[in-house]
N, C-alpha and C positions, 0 to 999 in steps of 0.2 A: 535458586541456581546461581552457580557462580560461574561467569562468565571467562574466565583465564583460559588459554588455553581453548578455549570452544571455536569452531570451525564456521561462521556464520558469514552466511552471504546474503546479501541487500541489492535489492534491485530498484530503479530508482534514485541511484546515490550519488548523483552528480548538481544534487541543488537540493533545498527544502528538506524534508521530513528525512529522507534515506541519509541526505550530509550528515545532518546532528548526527543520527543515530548512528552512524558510523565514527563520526568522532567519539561520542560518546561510551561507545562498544569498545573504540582504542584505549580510553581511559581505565576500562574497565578488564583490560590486558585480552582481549580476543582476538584471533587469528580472524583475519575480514576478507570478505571476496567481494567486491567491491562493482558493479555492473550498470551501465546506464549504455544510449545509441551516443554521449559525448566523449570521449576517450581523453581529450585535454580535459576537460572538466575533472574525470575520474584522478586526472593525474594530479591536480591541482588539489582534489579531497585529499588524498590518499600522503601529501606533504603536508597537510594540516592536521593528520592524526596523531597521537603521541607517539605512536609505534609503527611508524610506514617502510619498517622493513618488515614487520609482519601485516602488509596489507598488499593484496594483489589484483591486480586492474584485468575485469575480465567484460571489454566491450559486449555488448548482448541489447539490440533492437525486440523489443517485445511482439512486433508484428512479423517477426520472420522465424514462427514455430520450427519448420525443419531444419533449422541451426540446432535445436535446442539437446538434441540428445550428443552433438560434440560440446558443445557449451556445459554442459555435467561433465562430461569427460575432462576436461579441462580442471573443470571448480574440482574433481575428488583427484586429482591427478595432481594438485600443487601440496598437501596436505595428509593425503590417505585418505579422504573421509569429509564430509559437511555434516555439521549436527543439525544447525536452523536455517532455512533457508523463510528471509524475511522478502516476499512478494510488496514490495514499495510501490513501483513504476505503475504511471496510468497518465492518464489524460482526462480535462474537466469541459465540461460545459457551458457556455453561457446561450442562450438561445430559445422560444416559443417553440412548443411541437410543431404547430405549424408553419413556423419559419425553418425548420429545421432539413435540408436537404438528406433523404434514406442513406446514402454514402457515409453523411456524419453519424448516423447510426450503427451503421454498419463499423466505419471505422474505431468510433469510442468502444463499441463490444467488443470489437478486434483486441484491440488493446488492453482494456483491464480485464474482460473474464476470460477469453479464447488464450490470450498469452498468458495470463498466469497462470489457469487451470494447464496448458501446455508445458510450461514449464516443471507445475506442480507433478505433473503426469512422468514426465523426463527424470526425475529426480527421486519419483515415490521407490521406484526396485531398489534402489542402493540402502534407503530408510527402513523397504521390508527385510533385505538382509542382513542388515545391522541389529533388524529388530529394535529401533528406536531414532528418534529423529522429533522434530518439530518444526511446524508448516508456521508463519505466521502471516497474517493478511492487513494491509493496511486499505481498510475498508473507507468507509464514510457513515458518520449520524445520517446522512443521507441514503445510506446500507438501509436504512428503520424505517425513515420516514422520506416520501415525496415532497420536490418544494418547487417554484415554479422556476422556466428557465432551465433547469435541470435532468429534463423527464427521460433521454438517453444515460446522461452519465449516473442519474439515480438506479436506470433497468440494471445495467451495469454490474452495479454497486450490490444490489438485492441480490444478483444471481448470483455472486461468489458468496453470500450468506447461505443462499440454500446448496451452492456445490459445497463447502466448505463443513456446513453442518452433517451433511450427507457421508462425509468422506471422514469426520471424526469419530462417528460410528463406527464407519467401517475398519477403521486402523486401532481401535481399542487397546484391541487382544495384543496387539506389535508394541505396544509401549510407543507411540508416535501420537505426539499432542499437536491441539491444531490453535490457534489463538487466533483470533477479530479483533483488529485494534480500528477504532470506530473515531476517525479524529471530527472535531469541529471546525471552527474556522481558524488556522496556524496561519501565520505572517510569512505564506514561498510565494512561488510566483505559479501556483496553480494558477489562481482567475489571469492573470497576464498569459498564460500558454492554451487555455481555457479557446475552446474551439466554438467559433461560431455557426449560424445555421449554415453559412455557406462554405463553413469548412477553413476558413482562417482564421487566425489566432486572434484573441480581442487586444490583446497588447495592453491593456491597461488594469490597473490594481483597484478592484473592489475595494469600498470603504472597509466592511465586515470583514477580509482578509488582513485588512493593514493594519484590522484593530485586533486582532486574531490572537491566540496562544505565540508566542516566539518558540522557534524551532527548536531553541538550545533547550527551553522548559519539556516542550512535549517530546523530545529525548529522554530525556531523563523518566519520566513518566511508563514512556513506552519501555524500554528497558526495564524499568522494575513491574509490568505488567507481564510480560516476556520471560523474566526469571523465576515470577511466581505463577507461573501454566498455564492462567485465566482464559477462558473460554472467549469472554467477550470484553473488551474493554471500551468505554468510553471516556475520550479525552478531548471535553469541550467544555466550552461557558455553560452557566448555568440553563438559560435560552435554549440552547441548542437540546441538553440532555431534557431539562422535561417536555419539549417536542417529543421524545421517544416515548415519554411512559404516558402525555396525555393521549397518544397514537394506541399505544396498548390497551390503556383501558376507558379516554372517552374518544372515542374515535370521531363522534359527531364533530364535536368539540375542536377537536384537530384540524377536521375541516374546513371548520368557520375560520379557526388561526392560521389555517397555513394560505386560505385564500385573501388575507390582511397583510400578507407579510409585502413588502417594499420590491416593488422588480426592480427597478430602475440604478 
């Protein structure tokens, strides 16, 4: 895929993984919709892209679903049209099940699968009548595998594997691809915004994050996963990916390693 010219909207894109790839996306001459709950922030991407006359700032809070069908109206109303809509935005966890108050349950699901499958939903008729389109999900290795401290934003994570697998069946025949981009641990300020059991932010940067993929790398990455239709992509350390394939095929195995791994 060549990206020129292409309609693509990022949600998410006021810090971390959605930035890059929106700089990224401007380098690579695409028309950007550009969307997160910070509206300066977006303004401050959207001057940093190569081409911020062809980039437009369209505010969008992911817990507030019944925006979502003017908020499309808007995204195909500046353009004629969205070819990809890239599902970025989410929120993470740091927290024990059992420390974990139902609320923060409630709200990290709110967030990553109720809003983007919501959004997903808001935007699929204009992709069926086009007859083509592409979904892409910025999931988690954590999408694969359970880890601890996690166990909300991992259900999360899992559930838009199985809406998302579900819904690439189902859009086949419409010529509408759907992509999992599966990150590991990238250098944003997830674990800083990263919600605790009682529902505040930890405000502070996990070692494993700060040692992480840099954002400008797994742009680039992401992007060329993106352009070539890939169902599923993982873009992590070595660590992190074969957590997924010893989870596939020795599950026992998994166990023992994911009950070793470092909370602290």
């Amino acid at each position: 895929m060549n990206f020129q010219d292409k309609v693509v909207w990022v949600t998410g894109a006021s810090s971390g993984i959605g930035k890059a790839l929106a700089v990224e996306l401007s380098e690579q001459d695409a028309l950007l919709i550009i969307s997160s709950r910070n509206e300066e922030a977006l303004k401050e991407v959207k001057a940093a892209c190569k081409f911020p006359e062809r980039v437009k700032v369209l505010p969008l809070d992911l817990e507030k679903h019944n925006d979502f069908e003017e908020k499309v109206k808007q995204a195909i109303s500046w353009s004629g049209r969205v070819d990809i809509l890239v599902n970025n935005g989410g929120i993470s966890q740091r927290s024990f099940a059992k420390d974990t108050v139902i609320d923060v349950d409630k709200r990290i699901m709110n967030i990553n699968y109720t809003g983007t499958v919501a959004l997903t939903k808001a935007l699929l008729p204009h992709f069926l009548e086009r007859q083509q389109g592409h979904f892409v999900v910025t999931t988690s290795i954590v999408g694969k595998i359970g880890t601890p401290l996690r166990s909300s934003y991992a259900a999360s994570k899992h559930a838009l594997h199985g809406f998302f697998d579900s819904l690439r069946a189902e859009v086949h025949e419409n010529n509408i691809q759907v992509t999992l981009v599966c990150p590991g641990y990238v250098t944003t300020n997830v674990s800083i915004n990263a919600l605790q059991g009682d529902g505040t932010a930890q405000q502070t940067m996990d070692k494993a994050t700060a040692n992480g993929i840099k954002p400008e790398r797994f742009a680039k990455l992401m992007a060329k996963a993106i352009a070539q239709k890939k169902q599923e992509a993982y873009i992590a350390g070595a660590k992190e990916k074969l957590g997924v394939y010893v989870k596939r095929w020795v599950p026992k195995l998994y166990s023992y390693m994911v009950r070793k791994l470092s909370v602290t």
